[in-house]
C-alpha positions as CSV (number, residue, x, y, z in Angstrom):
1,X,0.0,0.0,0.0
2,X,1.2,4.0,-0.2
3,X,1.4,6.1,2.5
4,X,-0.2,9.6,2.4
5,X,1.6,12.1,4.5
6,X,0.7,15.6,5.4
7,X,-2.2,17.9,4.7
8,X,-4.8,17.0,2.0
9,X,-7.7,20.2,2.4
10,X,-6.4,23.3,-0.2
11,X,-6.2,26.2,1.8
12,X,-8.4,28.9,1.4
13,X,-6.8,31.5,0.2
14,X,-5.3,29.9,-2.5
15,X,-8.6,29.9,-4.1
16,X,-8.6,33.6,-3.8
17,X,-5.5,34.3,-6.2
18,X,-5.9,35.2,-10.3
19,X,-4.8,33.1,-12.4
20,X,-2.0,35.3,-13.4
21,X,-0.5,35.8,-9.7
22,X,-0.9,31.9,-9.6
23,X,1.3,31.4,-12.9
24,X,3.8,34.2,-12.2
25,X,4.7,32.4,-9.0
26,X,4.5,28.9,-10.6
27,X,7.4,30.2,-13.1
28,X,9.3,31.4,-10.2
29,X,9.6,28.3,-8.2
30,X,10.3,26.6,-11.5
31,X,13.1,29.0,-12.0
32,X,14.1,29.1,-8.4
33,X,14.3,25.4,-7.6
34,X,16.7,24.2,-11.3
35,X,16.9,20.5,-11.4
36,X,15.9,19.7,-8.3
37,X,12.5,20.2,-9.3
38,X,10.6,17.4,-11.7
39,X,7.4,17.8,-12.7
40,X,5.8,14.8,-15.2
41,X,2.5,15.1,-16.4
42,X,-0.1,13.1,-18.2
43,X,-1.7,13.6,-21.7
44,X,-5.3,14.1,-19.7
45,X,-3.9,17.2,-17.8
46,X,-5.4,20.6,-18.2
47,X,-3.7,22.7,-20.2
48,X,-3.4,24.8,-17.7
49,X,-1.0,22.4,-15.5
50,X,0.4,20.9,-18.4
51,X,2.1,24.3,-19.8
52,X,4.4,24.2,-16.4
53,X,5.0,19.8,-16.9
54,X,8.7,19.4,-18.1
55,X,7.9,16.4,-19.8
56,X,4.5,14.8,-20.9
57,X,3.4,11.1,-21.5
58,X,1.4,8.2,-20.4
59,X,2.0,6.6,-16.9
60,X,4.4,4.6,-17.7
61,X,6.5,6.8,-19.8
62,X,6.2,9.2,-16.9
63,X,7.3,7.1,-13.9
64,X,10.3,5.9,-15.9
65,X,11.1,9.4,-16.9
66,X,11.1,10.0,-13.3
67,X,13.4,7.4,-12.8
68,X,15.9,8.4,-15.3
69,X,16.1,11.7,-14.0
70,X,18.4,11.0,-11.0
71,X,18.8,14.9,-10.3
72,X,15.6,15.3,-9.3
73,X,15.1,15.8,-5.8
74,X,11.0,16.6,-5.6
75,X,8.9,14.8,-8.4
76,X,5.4,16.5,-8.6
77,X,3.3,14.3,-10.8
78,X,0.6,16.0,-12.5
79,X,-1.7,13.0,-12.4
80,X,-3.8,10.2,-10.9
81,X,-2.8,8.6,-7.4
82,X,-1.8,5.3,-9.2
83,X,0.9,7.0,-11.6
84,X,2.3,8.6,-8.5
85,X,2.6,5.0,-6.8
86,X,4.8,3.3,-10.0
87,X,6.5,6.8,-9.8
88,X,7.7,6.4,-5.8
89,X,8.6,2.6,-6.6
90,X,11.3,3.5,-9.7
91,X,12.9,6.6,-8.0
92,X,15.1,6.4,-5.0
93,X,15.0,6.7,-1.2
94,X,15.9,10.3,-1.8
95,X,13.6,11.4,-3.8
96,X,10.5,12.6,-3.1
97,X,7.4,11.9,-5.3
98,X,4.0,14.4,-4.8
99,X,0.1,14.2,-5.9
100,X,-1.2,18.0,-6.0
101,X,-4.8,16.7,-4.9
102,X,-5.2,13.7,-3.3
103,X,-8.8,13.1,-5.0
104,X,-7.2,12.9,-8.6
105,X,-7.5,8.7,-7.8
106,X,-9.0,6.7,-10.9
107,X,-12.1,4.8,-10.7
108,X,-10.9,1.6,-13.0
109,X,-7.9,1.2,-10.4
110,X,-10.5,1.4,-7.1
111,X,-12.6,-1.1,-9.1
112,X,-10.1,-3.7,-8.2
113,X,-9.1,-3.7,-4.1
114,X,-6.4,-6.1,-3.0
115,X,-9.1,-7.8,-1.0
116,X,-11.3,-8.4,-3.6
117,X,-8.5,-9.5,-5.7
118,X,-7.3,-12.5,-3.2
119,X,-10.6,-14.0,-2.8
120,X,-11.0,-14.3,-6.4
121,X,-7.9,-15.7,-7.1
122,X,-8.8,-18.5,-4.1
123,X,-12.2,-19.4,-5.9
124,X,-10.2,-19.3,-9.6
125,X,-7.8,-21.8,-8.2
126,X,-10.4,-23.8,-6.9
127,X,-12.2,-23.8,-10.2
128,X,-8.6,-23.8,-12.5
129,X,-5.9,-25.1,-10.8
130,X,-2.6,-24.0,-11.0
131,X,-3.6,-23.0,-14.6
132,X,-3.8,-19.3,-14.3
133,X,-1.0,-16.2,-14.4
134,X,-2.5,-12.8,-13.8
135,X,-1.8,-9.3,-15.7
136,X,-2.6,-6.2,-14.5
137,X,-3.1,-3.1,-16.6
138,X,-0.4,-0.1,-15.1
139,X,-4.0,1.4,-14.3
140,X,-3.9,-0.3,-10.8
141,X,-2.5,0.2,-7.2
142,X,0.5,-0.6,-5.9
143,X,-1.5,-3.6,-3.9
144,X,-2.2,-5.0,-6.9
145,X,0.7,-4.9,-8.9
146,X,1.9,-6.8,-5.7
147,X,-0.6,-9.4,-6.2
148,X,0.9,-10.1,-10.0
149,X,4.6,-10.3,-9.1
150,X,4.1,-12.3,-6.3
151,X,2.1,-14.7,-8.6
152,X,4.9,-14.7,-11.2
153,X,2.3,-12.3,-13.6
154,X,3.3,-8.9,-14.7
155,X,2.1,-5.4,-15.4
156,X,1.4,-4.4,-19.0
157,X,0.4,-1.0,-20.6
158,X,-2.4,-0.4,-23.5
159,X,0.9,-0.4,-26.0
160,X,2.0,-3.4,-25.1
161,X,-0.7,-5.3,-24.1
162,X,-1.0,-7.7,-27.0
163,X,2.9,-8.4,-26.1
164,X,2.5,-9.2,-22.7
165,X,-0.6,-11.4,-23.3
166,X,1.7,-13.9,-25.8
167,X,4.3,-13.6,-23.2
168,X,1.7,-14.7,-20.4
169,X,-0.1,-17.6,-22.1
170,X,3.1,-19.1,-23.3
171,X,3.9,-19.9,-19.5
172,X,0.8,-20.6,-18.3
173,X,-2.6,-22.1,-20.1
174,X,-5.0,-18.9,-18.8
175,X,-4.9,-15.4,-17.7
176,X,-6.4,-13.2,-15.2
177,X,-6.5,-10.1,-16.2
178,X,-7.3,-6.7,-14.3
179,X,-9.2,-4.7,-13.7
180,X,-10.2,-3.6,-17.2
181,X,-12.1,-6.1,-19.1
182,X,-12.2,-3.7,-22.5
183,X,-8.3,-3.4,-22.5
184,X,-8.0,-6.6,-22.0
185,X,-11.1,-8.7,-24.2
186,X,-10.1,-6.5,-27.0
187,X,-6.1,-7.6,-26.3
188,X,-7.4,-11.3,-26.8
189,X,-9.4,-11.4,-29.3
190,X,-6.7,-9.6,-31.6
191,X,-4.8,-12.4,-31.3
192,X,-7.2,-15.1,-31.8
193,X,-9.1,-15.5,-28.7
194,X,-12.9,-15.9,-29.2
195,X,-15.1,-14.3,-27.0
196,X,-16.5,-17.7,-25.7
197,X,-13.7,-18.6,-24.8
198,X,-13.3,-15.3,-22.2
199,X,-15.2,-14.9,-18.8
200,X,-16.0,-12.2,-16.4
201,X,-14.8,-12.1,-12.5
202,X,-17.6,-10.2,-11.1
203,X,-15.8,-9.3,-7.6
204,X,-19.5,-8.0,-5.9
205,X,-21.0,-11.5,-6.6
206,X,-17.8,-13.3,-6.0
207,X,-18.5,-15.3,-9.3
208,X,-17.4,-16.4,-12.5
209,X,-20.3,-15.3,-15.6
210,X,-19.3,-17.2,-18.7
211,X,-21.0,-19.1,-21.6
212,X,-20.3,-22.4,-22.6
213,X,-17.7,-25.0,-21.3
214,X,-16.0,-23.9,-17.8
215,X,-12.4,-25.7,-19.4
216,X,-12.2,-23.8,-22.8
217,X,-12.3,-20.9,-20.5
218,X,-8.9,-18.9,-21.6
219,X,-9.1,-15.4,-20.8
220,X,-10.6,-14.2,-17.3
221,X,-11.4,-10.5,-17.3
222,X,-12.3,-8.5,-14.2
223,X,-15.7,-6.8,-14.2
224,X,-13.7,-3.0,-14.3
225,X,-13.6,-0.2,-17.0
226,X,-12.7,3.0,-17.7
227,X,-15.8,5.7,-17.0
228,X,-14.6,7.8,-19.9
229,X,-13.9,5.4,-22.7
230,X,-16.8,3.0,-21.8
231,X,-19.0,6.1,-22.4
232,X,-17.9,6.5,-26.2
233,X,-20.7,4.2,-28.1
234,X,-22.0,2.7,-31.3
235,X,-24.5,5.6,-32.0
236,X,-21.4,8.2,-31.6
237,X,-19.9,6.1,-34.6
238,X,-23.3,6.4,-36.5
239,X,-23.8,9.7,-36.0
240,X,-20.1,10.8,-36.8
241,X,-20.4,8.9,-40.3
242,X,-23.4,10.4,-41.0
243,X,-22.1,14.0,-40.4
244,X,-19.0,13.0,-42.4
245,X,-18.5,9.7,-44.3
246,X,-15.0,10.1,-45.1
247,X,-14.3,10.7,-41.9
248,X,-11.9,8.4,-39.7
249,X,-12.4,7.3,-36.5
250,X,-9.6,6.2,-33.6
251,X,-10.7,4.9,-30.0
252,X,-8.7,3.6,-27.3
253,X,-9.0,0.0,-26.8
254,X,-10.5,0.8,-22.6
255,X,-13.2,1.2,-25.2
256,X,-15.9,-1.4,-25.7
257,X,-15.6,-4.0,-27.6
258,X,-18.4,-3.6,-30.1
259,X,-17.5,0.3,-30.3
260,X,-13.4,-0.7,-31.1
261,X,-14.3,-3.5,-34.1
262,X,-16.8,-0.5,-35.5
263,X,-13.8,2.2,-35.5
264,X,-11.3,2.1,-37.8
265,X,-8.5,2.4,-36.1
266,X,-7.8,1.5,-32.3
267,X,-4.9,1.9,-30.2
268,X,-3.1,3.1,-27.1
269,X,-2.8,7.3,-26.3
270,X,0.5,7.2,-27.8
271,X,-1.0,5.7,-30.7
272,X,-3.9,8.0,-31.4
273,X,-1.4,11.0,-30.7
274,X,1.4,9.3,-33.8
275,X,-1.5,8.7,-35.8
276,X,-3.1,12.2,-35.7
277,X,0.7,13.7,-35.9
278,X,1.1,11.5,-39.0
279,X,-2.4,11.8,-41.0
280,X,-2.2,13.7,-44.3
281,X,-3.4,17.3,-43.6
282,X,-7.4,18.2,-44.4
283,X,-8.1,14.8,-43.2
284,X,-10.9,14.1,-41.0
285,X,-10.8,12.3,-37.5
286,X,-13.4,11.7,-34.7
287,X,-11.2,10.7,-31.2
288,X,-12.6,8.4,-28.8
289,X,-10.5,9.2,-25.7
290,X,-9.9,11.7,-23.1
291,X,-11.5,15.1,-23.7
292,X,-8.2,17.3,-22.8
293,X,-6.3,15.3,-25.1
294,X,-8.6,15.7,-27.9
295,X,-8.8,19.4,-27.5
296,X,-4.7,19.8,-27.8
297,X,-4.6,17.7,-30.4
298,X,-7.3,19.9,-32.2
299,X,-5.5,23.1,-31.4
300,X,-1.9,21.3,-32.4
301,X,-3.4,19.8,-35.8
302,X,-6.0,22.8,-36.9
303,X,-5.0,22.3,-40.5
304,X,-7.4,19.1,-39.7
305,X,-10.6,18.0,-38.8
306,X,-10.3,16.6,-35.6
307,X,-13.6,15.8,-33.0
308,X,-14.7,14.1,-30.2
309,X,-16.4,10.9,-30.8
310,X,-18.8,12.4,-28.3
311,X,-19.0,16.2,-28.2
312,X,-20.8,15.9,-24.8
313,X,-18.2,13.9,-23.0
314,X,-16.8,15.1,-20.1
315,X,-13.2,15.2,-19.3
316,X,-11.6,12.6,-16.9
317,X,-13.2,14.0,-13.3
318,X,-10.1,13.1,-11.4
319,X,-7.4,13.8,-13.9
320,X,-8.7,17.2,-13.3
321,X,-8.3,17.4,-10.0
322,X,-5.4,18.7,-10.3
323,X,-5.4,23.0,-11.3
324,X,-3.4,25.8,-11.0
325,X,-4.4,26.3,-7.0
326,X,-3.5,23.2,-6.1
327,X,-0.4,23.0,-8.0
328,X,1.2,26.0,-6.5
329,X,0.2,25.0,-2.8
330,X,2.0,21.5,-3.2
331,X,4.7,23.4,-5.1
332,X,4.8,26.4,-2.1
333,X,4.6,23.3,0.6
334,X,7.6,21.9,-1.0
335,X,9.8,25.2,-0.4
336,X,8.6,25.5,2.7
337,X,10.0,22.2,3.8
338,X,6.1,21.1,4.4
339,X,6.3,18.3,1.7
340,X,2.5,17.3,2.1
341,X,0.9,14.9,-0.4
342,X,4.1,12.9,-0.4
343,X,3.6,9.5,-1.8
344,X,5.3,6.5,-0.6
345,X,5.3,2.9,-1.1
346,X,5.8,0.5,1.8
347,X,9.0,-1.8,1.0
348,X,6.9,-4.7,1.2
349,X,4.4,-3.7,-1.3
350,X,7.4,-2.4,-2.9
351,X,9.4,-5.5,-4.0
352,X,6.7,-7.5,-5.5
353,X,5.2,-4.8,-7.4
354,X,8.4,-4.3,-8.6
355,X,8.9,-8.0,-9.9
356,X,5.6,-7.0,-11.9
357,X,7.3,-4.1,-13.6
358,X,10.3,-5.2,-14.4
359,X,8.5,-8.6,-16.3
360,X,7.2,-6.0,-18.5
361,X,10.4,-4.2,-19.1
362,X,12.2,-7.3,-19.7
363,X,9.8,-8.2,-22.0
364,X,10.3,-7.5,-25.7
């Protein structure tokens, strides 16, 4: 598990400040602090965070830019609790790793709690055997990725999901994989899998839902999803064609299933950001992923057509968590010798999760 230390309420009066004060003295400590000061932050970000992040990426990416950067004294990740976790387990005992807001969490990785997680894995055994090798999806606490190195599985990320899947079923005859089941039924069925031959964990019920025979079962997905990408549907699709019929349209595969085989092009956030950079200008695209991602990449690439999938999505909730007010408290707090909203990984949690990461690294 991580530890939270410090304060977690935003104090008042930094909700009283302009926007301009707020950047002026965001630049300053920037300035001020040199090297010492890292802060990584995610595609979903505001803009406004993002314009102060001195590098952006996925999670992954991120943490292991943290890790690379050994000069770094105080990582403040601009992103979600989980990112923040893999971030604290790559860097070392000296440095310090930060979360702005402590809400900015991510409702696919609280789908999956470590408790949940070992009681289905004692009823899969019962039903499997020693048949099984779990996954998990970076999206996912520390706890979890625990669970998977302990059990000789590993982490994997939307890139190189398909990758890590071969790599899993050539050591064992099934997989658990969590906690998203979109990520990880579309992953099997590109290479081969059919969906009869995939279950669902439904941790609230404590039971397995499948059709047709319990031993062809290959592929056990935890009942988990993303709220923003499970939101993008078939009737977005059939409404963007309408409006445009040359259009093209790219999802992330935390998308449905039905919704990913009607797009025409599917892939991770890295992906759909090389794709766009690469398309032939005038062409038209209709993005099914994050909201704040799709509105840079419409202000980067305006010599396109480039929409939402669903004009009425909202962005991630606790992606945007994090803003200008909270930024410049943790990055005040930090100067100040406060240093609240530090995360930190126990060592126990620590080397196992650990294990899970670097099967994934290893892996090419």
């Amino acid at each position: 598990m991580s530890l939270l230390q410090g304060v977690h309420a935003l104090p008042q009066e930094y909700r009283q400040l302009s926007v301009k004060e707020m950047t002026q003295r965001i630049w300053t400590i920037k300035e001020k602090s040199g090297a010492k000061l890292f802060i990584p932050g995610h595609h979903y970000q505001r803009d406004e965070v993002i314009q102060f992040a001195d590098v952006t990426g996925d999670s992954l990416q991120l943490a292991q830019l943290c890790a690379a950067n050994t000069e770094a004294r105080h990582i403040v990740f601009c992103g979600v609790h989980f990112m923040a976790e893999t971030a604290d387990m790559l860097t070392t005992n000296d440095q310090h790793v930060y979360l702005p807001d402590m809400r900015a969490g991510c409702s696919m990785a609280d789908m999956a709690t470590i408790h949940q997680t070992e009681q289905a894995w004692i009823s899969l055994q019962q039903l499997f055997g020693d048949t099984l090798l779990p996954l998990t999806y970076v999206n996912s606490t520390a706890a979890i990725k625990k669970f998977t190195g302990y059990h000789g599985g590993a982490c994997l990320t939307s890139s190189n999901a398909k990758q890590m899947m071969q790599w899993a079923l050539a050591k064992k005859q099934r997989l658990f994989f969590l906690p998203d089941q979109h990520l990880g039924r579309n992953t099997a069925f590109e290479l081969g899998i059919p969906l009869h031959a995939m279950a669902i964990w439904d941790p609230l019920a404590k039971k397995l839902i499948y059709e047709g025979e319990l031993d062809k079962i290959v592929i056990i997905l935890w009942q988990g999803h993303c709220s923003v990408h499970e939101g993008f549907t078939l009737q977005n699709i059939a409404t963007q064609r309408q409006e445009d019929h040359a259009i093209n349209i790219i999802v992330h595969p935390e998308c449905s299933h039905e919704v990913v085989q009607a797009a025409d092009f599917s892939g991770s956030t890295k992906y759909i950001i090389d794709t766009i950079k690469n398309s032939a200008v005038g062409s038209a695209w209709a993005i099914g992923t994050e909201m704040n991602l799709v509105k840079r990449l419409i202000a980067t690439y305006s010599d396109r057509k480039i929409v939402s999938l669903n004009a009425t999505m909202c962005p991630c909730l606790t992606m945007n968590r994090i803003d200008l007010p909270h930024l410049l408290w943790q990055l005040e707090s930090i100067l100040a010798d406060a240093g609240h909203n530090q995360i930190t990984v126990d060592d126990a949690t620590k080397k196992d999760a650990i294990l899970s990461l670097d099967r994934m690294l290893a892996t090419r």
